[in-house]
C-alpha positions as MATLAB code, in Angstrom:
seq = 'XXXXXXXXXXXXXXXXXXXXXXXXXXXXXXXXXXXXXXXXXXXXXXXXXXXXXXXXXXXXXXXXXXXXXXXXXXXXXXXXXXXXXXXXXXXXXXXXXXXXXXXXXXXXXXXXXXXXXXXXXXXXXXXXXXXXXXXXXXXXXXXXXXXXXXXXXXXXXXXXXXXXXXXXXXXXXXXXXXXXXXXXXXXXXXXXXXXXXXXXXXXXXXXXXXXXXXXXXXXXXXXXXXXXXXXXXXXXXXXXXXXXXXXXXXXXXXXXXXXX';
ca = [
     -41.475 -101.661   14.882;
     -43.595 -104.644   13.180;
     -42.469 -106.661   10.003;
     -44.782 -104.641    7.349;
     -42.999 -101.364    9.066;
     -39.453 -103.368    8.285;
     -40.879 -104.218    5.077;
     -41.462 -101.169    3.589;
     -37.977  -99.582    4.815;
     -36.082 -102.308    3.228;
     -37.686 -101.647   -0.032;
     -37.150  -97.821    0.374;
     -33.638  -98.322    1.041;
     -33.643 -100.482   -1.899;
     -34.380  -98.030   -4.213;
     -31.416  -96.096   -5.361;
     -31.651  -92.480   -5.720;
     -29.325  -89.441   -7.669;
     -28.050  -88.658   -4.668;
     -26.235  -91.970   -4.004;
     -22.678  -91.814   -3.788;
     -22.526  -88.511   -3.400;
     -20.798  -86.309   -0.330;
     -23.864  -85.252    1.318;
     -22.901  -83.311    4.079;
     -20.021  -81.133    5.028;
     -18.381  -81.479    8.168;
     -16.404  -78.944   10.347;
     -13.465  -79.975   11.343;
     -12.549  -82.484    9.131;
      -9.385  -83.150   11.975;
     -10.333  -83.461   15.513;
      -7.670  -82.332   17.850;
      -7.505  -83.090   21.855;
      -5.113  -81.844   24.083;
      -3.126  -83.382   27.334;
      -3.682  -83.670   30.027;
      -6.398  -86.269   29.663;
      -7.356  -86.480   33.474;
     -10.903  -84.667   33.097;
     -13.412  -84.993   30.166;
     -12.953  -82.481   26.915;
     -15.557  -81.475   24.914;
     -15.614  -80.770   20.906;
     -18.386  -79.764   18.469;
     -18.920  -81.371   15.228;
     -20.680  -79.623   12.596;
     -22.378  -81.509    9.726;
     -23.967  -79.121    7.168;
     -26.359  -80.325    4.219;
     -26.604  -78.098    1.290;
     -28.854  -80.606   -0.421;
     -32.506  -79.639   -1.156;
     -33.838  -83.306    0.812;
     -32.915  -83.965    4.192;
     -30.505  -85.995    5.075;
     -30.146  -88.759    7.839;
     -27.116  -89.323    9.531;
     -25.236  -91.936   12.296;
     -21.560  -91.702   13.767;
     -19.388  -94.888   14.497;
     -16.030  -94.802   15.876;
     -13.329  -97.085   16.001;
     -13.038  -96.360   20.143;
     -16.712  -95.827   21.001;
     -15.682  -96.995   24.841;
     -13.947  -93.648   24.660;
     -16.465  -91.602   23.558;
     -19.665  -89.867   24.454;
     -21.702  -88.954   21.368;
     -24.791  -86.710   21.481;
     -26.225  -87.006   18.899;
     -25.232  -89.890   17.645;
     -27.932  -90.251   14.799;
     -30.591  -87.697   13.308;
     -31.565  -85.829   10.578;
     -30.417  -82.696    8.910;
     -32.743  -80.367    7.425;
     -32.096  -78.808    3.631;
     -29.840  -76.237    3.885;
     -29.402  -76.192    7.413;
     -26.509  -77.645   10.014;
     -26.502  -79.503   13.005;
     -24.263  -79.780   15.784;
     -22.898  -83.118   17.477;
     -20.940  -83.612   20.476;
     -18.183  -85.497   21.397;
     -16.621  -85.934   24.553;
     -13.218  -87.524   25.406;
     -13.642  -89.562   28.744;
     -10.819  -89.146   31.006;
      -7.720  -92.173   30.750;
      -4.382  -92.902   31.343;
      -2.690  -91.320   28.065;
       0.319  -92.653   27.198;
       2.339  -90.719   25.151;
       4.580  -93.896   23.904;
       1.699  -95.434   22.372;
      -0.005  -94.362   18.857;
      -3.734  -93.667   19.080;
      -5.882  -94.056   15.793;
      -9.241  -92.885   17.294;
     -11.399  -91.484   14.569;
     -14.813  -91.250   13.309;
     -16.928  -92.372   10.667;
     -20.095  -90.630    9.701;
     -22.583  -92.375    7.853;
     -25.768  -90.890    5.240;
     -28.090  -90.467    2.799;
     -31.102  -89.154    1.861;
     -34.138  -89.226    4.051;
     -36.999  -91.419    2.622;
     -40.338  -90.093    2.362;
     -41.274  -93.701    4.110;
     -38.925  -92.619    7.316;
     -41.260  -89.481    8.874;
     -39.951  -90.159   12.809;
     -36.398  -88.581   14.145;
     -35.911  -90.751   16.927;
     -32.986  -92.728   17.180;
     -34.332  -96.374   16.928;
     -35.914  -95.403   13.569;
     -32.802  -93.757   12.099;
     -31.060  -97.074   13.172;
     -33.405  -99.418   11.837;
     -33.189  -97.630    8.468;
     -29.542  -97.783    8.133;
     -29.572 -101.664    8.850;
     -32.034 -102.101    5.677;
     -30.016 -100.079    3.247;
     -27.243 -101.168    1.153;
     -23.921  -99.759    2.037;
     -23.006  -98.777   -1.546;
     -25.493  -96.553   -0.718;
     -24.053  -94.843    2.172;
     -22.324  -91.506    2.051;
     -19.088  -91.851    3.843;
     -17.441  -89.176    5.803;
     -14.022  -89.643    7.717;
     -13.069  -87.236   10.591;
      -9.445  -88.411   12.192;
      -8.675  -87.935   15.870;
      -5.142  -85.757   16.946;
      -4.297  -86.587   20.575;
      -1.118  -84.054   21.500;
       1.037  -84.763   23.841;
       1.077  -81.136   24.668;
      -1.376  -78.834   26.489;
      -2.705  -75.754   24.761;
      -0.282  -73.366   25.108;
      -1.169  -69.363   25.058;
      -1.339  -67.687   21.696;
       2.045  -65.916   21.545;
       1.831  -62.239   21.275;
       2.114  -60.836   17.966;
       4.615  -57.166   17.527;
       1.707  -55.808   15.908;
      -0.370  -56.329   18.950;
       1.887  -53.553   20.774;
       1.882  -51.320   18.112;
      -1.684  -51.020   17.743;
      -2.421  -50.792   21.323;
       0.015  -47.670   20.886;
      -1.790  -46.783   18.157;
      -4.874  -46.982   20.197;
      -3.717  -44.826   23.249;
      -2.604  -42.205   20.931;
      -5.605  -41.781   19.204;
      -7.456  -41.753   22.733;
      -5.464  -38.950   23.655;
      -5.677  -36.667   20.432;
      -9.394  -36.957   20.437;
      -9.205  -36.181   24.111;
      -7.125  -33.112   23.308;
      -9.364  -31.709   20.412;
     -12.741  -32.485   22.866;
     -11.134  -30.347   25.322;
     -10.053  -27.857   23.083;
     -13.415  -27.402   21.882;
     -14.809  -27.346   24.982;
     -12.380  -24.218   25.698;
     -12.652  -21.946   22.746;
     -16.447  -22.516   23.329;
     -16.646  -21.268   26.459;
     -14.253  -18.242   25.684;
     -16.388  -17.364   23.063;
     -19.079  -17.346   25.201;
     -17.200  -15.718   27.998;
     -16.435  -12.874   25.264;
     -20.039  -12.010   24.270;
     -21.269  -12.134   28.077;
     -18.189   -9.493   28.380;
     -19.267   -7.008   25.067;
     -23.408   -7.392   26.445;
     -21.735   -6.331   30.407;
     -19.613   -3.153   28.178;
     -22.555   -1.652   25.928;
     -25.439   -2.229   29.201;
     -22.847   -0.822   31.942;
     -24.125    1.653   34.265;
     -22.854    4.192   37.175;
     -24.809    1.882   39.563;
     -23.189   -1.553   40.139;
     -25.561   -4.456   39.687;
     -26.904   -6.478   42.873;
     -27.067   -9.993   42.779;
     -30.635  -10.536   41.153;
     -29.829   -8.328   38.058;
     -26.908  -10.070   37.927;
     -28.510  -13.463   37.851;
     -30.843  -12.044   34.984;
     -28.025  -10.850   32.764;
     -26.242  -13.843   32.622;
     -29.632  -15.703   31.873;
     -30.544  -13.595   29.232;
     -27.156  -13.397   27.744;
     -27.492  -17.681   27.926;
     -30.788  -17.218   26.128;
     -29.137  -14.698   23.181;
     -26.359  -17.602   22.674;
     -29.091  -19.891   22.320;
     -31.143  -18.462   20.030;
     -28.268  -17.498   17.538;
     -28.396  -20.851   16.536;
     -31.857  -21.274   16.001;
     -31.533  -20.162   12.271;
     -29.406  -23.329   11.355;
     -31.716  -25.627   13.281;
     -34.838  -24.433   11.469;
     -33.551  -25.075    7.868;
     -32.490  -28.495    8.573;
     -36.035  -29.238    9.675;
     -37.479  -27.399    7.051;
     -34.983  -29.016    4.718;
     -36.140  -32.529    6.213;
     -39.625  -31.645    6.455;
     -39.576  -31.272    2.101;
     -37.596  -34.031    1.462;
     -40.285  -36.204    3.574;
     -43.255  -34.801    1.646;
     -41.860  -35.239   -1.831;
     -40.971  -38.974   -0.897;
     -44.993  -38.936    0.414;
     -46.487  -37.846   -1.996;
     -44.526  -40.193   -4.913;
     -45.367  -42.911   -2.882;
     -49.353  -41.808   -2.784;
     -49.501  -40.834   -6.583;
     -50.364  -43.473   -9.017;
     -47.871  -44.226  -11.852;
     -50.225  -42.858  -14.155;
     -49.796  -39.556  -12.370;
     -46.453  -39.695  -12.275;
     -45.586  -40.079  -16.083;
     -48.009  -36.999  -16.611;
     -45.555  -34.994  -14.238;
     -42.710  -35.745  -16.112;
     -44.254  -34.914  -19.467;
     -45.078  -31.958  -18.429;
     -41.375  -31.080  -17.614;
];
């Protein structure tokens, strides 16, 4: 970056602005909690959100960077968006004797119109040009437990809803196959009454008996025909009122309702 680049930032960042001061973006979780053991590397998001209408830049310091890995560690949040940062916890010796007071500090303000380039260098440069009066400051303290995570203990509602659950399974299991049965008697009953009125002195071979039961299949079918053609002539009205409100002008439409 050349001097009249420097320049100019230091005179942006000289310039104070209404947002100054203010708590510029929100950050989830405001406590940061690790857990033992700390042989192998753990992983946490940070999420900063800016409800501001201006974007917002951002950087993260920490009082134990050596034990950190930060990615992001600087950028720029968008007007009513978020954006996520993460931190890993390198692996160490813990000692659970000794008091830890890792935490992080999180650094912004308002994007200048003069700073139009995200990269990191930029974002850096900027911040050493500004006065920290200026700075928005945001604290998020580290928890290191001595204690792994343990299992979420089971709650005595947890049982009773899983009995809830297995008796509702088998009631709707019961009416399905109830259903099921008084259907097919019904339809066992009607094949019976057509067999009684068409009996004859001759017994029926296999073919007519083939084309009994498919007609008497055909008769069941068709006795609900009569409900299944209103609905779609029920449907098909409904569709061409709503066409033809949406094709008449308003004009039209007041007319109609005069003359009613």
């Amino acid at each position: 970056m050349d001097n009249k680049s420097k320049s100019g930032l230091k005179r942006e960042g000289n310039n104070p602005t209404p947002y100054d001061g203010c708590d510029l973006l929100c950050t989830s979780p405001t406590i940061m909690k690790f857990n033992a053991p700390y042989n192998s590397s753990q992983r946490r998001i940070l999420t900063l959100m800016n409800l501001f209408p201006q974007p917002v830049l951002f950087k993260l310091k920490s009082n134990a960077a050596k034990q950190y890995h930060v990615e992001p560690c600087t950028g720029r949040v968008n007007p009513y968006s978020s954006c996520e940062v993460n931190i890993t916890l390198k692996y160490f010796d813990f000692d659970a004797e000794c008091q830890y007071n890792h935490r992080f500090i999180i650094q912004s303000i308002v994007c200048p119109f003069s700073v139009v380039q995200q990269d990191t260098n930029s974002i850096l440069a900027f911040f050493k040009q500004i006065c920290r009066s200026r700075l928005s400051t945001a604290r998020i303290d580290v928890v290191l437990e001595t204690d792994p995570v343990s299992p979420p203990a089971k709650s005595p509602l947890d049982s009773v809803a899983k009995g809830l659950r297995k008796a509702s399974q088998r009631v709707i299991a019961s009416q399905v196959a109830s259903l099921v049965s008084n259907r097919q008697q019904e339809t066992d009953n009607e094949v019976h009454v057509c067999n009684h009125t068409n009996t004859t002195t001759e017994p029926l071979n296999g073919s007519d008996s083939l084309l009994f039961t498919i007609r008497a299949k055909f008769r069941l079918t068709l006795s609900e025909f009569p409900n299944m053609f209103q609905c779609v002539v029920l449907c098909g009205a409904v569709v061409a009122v709503l066409v033809l409100l949406v094709l008449m002008n308003p004009e039209d439409i007041d007319e109609v309702y005069e003359i009613y």
